[in-house]
Structures are given as C-alpha cells and as structure tokens.
DSSP file (Angstrom, degrees, kcal/mol; ACC not computed):
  #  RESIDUE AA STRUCTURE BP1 BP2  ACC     N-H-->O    O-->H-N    N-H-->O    O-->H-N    TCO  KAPPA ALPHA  PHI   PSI    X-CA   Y-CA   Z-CA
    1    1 A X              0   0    0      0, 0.0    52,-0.0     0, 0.0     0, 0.0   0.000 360.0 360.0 360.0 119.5   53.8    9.0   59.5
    2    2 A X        -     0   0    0     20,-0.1     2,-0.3    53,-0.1    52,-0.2  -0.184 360.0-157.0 -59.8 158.4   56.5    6.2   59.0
    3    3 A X        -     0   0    0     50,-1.3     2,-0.8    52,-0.1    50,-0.3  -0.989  13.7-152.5-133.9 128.0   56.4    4.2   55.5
    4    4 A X  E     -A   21   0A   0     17,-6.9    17,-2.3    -2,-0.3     2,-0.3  -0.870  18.8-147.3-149.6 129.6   57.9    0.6   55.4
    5    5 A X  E     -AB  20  51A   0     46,-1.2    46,-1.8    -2,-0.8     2,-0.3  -0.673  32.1-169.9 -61.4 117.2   59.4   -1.6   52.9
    6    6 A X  E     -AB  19  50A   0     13,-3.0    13,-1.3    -2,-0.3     2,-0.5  -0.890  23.4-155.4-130.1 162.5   58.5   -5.3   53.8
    7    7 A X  E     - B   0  49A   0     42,-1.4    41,-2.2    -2,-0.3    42,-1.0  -0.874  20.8-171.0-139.0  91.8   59.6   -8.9   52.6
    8    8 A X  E     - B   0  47A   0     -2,-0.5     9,-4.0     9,-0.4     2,-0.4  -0.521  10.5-149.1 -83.7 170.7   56.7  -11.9   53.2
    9    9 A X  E     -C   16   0B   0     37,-1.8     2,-0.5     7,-0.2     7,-0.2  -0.997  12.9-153.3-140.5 129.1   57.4  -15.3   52.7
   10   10 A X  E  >> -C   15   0B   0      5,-3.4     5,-2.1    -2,-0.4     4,-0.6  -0.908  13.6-172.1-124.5 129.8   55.7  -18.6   51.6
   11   11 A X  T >45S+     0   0    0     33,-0.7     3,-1.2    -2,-0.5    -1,-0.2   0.903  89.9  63.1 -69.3 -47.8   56.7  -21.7   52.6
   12   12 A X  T 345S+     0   0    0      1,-0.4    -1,-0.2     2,-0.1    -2,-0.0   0.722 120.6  22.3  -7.7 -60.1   54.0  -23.1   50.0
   13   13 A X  T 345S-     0   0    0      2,-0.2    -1,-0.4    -3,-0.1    -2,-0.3   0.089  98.0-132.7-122.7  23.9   55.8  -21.6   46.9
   14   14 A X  T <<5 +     0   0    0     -3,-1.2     2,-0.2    -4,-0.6    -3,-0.2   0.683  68.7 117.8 124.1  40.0   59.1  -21.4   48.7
   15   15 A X  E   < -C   10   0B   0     -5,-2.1    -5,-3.4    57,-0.0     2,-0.2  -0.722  58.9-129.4-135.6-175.9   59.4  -17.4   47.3
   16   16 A X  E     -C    9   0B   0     -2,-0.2     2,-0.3    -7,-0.2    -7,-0.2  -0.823  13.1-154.7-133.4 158.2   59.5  -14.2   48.7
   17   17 A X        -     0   0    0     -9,-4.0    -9,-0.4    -2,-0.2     2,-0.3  -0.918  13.3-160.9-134.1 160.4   57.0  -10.7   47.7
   18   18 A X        +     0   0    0     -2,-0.3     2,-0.2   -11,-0.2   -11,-0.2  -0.965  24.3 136.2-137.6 148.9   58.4   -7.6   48.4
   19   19 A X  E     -A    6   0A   0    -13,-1.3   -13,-3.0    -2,-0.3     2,-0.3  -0.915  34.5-124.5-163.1-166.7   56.3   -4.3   48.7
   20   20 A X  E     +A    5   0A   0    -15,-0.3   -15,-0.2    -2,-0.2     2,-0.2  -0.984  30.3 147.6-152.0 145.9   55.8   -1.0   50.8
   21   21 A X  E     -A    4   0A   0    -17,-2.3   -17,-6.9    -2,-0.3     3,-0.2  -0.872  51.9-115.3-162.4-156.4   53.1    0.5   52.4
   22   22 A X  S    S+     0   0    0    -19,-0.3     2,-0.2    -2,-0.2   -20,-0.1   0.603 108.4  49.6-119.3 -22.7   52.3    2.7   55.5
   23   23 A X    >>  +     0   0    0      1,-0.2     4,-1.4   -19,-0.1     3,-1.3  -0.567  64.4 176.8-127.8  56.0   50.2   -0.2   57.2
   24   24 A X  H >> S+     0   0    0     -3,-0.2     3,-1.6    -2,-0.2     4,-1.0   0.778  84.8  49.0  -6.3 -82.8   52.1   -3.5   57.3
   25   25 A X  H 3> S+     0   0    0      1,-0.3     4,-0.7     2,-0.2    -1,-0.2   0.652 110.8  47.2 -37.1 -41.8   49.7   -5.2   59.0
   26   26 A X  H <> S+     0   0    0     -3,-1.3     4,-1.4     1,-0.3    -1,-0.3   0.757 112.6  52.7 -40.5 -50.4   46.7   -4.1   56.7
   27   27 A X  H <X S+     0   0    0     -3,-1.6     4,-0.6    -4,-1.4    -1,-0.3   0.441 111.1  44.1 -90.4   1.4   48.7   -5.0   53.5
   28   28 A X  H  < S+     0   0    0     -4,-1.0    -1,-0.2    -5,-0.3    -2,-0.2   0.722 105.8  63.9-111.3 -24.4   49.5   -8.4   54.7
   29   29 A X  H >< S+     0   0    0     -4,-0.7     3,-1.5    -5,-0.3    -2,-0.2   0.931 110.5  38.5 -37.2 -77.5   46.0   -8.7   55.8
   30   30 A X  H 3< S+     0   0    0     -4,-1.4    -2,-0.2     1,-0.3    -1,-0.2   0.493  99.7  67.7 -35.6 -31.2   45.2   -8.4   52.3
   31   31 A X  T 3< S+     0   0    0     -4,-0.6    -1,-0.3     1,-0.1    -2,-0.2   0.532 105.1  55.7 -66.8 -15.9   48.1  -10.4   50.8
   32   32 A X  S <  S+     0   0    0     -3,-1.5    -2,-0.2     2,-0.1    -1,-0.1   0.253  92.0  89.4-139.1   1.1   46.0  -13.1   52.7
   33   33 A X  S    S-     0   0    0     -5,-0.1     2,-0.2     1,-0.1    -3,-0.1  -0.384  92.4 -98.5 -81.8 159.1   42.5  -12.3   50.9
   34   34 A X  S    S+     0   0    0     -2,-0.1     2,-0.3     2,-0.0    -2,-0.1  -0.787  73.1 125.9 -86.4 154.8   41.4  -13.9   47.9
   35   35 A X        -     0   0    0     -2,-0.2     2,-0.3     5,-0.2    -4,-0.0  -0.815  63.7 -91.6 174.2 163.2   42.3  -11.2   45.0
   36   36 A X  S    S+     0   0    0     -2,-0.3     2,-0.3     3,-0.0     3,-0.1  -0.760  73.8  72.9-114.3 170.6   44.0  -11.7   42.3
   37   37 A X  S    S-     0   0    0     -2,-0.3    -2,-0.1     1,-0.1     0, 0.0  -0.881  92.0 -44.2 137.4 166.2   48.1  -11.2   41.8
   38   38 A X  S >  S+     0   0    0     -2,-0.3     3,-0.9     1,-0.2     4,-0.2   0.886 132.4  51.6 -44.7 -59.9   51.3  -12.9   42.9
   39   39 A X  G >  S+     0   0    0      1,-0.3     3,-2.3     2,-0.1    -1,-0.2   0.898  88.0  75.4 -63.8 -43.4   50.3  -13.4   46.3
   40   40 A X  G 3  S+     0   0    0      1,-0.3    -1,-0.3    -6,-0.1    -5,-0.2   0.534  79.6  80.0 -39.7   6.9   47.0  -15.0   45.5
   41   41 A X  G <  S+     0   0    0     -3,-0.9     2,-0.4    -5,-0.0    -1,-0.3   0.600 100.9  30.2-101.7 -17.1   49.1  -18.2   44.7
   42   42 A X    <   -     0   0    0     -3,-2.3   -32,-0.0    -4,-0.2     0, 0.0  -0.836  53.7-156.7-149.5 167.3   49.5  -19.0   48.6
   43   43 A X  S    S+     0   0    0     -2,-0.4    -1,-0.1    -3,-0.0    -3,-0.1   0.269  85.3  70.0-129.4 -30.4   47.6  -18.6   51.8
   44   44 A X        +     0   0    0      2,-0.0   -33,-0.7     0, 0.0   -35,-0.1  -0.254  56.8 148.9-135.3  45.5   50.6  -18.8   54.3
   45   45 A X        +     0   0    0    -35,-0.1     2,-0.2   -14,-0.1   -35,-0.1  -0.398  21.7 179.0 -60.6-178.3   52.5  -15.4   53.6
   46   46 A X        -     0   0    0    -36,-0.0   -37,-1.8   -35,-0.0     2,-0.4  -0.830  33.2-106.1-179.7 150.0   54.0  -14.6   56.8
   47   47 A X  E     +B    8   0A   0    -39,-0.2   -39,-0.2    -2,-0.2     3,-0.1  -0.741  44.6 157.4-100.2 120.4   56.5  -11.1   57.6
   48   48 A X  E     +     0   0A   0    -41,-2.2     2,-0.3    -2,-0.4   -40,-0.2   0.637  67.2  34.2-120.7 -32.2   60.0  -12.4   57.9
   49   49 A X  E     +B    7   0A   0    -42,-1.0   -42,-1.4     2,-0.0    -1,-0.3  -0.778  50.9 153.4-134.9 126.7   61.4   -8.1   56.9
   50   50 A X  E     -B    6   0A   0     -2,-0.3   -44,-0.3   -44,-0.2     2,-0.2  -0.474  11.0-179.1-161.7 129.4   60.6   -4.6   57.3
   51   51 A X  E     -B    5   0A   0    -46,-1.8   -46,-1.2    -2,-0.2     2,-0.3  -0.786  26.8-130.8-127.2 154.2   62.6   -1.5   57.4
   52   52 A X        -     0   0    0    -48,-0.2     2,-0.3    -2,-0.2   -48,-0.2  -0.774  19.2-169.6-125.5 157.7   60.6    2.3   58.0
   53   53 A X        -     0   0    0    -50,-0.3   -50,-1.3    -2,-0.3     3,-0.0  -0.894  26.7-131.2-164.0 118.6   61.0    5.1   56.1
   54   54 A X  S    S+     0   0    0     -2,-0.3     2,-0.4   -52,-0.2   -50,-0.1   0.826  90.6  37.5 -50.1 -44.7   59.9    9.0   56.6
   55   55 A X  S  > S-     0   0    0    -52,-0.1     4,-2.2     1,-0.1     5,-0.3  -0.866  73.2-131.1-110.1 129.9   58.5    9.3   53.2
   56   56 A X  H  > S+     0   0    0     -2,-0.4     4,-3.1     2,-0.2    -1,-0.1   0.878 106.5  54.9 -64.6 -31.8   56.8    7.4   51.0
   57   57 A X  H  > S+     0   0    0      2,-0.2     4,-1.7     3,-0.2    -1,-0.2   0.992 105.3  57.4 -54.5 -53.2   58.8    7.9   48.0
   58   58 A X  H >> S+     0   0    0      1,-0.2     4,-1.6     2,-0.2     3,-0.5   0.882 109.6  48.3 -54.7 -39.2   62.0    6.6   50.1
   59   59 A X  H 3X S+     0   0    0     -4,-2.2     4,-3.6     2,-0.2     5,-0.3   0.984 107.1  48.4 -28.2 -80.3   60.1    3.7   50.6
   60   60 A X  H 3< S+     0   0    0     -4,-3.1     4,-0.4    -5,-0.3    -1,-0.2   0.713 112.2  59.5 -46.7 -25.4   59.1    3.2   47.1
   61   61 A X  H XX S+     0   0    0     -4,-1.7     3,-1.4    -3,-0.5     4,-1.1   0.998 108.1  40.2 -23.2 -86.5   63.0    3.8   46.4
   62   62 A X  H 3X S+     0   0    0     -4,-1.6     4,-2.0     1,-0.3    -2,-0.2   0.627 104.7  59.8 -84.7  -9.6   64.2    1.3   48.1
   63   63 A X  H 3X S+     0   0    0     -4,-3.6     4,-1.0    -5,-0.3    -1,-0.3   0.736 109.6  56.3 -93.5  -8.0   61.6   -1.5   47.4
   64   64 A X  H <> S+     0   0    0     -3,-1.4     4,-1.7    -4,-0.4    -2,-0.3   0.841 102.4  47.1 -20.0 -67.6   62.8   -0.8   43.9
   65   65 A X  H >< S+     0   0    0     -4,-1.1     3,-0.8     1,-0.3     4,-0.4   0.952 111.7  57.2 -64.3 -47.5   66.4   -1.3   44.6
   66   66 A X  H >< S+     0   0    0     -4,-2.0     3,-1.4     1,-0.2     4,-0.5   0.864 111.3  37.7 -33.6 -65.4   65.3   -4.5   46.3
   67   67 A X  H 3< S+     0   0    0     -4,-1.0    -1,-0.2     1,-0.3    -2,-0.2   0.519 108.7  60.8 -82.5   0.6   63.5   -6.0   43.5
   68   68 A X  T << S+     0   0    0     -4,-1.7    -1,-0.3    -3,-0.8    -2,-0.2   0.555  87.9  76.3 -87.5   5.1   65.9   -4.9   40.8
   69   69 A X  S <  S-     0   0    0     -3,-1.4    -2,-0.2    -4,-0.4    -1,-0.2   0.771  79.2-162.4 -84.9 -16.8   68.5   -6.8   42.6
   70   70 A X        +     0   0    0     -4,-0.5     2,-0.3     1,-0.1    -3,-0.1   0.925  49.2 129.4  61.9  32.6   66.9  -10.3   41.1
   71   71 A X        +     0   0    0     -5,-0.3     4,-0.1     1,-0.2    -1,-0.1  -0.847  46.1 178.8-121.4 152.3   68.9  -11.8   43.9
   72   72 A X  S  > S+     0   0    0     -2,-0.3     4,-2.5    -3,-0.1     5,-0.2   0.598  95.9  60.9-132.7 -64.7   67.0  -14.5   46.4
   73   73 A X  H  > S+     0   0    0      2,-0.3     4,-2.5     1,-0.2     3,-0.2   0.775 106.5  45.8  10.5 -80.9   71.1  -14.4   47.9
   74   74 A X  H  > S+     0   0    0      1,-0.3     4,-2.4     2,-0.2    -1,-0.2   0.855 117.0  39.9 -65.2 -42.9   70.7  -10.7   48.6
   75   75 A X  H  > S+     0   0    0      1,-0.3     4,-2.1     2,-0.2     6,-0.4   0.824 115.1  45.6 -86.4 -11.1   67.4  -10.7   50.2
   76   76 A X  H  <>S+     0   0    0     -4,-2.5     5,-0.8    -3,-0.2     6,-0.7   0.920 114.4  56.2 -80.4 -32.2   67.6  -13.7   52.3
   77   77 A X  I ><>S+     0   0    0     -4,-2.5     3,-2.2    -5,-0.2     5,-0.5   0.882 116.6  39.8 -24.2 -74.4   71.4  -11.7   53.0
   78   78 A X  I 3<5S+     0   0    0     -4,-2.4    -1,-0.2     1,-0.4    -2,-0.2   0.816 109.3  55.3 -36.0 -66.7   69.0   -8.7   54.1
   79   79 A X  I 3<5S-     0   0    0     -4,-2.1    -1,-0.4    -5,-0.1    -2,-0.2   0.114 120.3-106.2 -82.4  12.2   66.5  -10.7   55.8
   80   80 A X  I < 5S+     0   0    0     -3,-2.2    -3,-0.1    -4,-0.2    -2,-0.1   0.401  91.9 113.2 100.1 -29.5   69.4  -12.3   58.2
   81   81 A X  I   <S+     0   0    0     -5,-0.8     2,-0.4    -6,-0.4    -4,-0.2   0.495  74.2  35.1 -64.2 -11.5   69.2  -15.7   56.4
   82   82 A X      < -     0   0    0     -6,-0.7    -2,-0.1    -5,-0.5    -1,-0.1  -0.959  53.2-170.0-137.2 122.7   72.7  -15.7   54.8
   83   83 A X              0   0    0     -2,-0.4    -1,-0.1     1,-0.0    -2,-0.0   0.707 360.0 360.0-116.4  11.5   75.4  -14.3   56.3
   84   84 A X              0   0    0    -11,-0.1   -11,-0.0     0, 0.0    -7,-0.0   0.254 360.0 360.0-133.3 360.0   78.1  -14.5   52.9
C-alpha cells in the first residue's frame, strides 16, 4: 500500500496545509467537513501536490521536512509554482 505526502490550497486564506495519509481523497474529503483545526478556516481546499511513498513513516518523514522548511518559496518551488 502506497502512502502520500499532499499540499492543499485555499484561495480564501491564500495558505497552504500540508499532511500525509494513505487515502488522499478521503483526507481531503474531510479537510472539507466541519471539524475543528487549521483547515476548518476555509471550505475551498483543493490538491494542487502529492508525492507517494512505500511506507508510512517515509511519508511522515518527509511531510516533516516540508513543514520545517517554514518556506511558502520552497513549497510553491515544490508544487511547480516558482521556478527560482
């Protein structure tokens, strides 16, 4: 079973979530619930990212390394948005 690191986006709050799970779709599904959390702030995530993984710790690695970079630069870099 693949594992996948993902980057939604809201135009709303102009910000980005990063997370991992085994079921994109499911979790984004969910991003999109009432609940409370970061994502409850908006209505209109939407999957701009996602990279797959063998394991769930590498996953959980790397969506670590991703949010300790504190960078909106690096990830729109990542995500295609930036090219410098």
């Amino acid at each position: 079973m693949e594992y996948y690191v993902y980057i939604l986006y809201s135009e709303l709050l102009d910000k980005y979530y990063i997370g991992s799970s085994k079921d994109v779709q499911d979790r984004l599904e969910r991003h999109l619930q009432n609940h409370k959390g970061f994502t409850s702030r908006a209505k209109d995530w939407c999957l701009v990212y996602k990279e797959a993984y063998i394991s769930k710790l590498e996953a959980m690695a790397r969506e670590r390394q991703i949010k300790n970079w504190k960078s909106r630069k690096k990830v729109e870099h990542l995500i295609g948005l930036r090219t410098n």
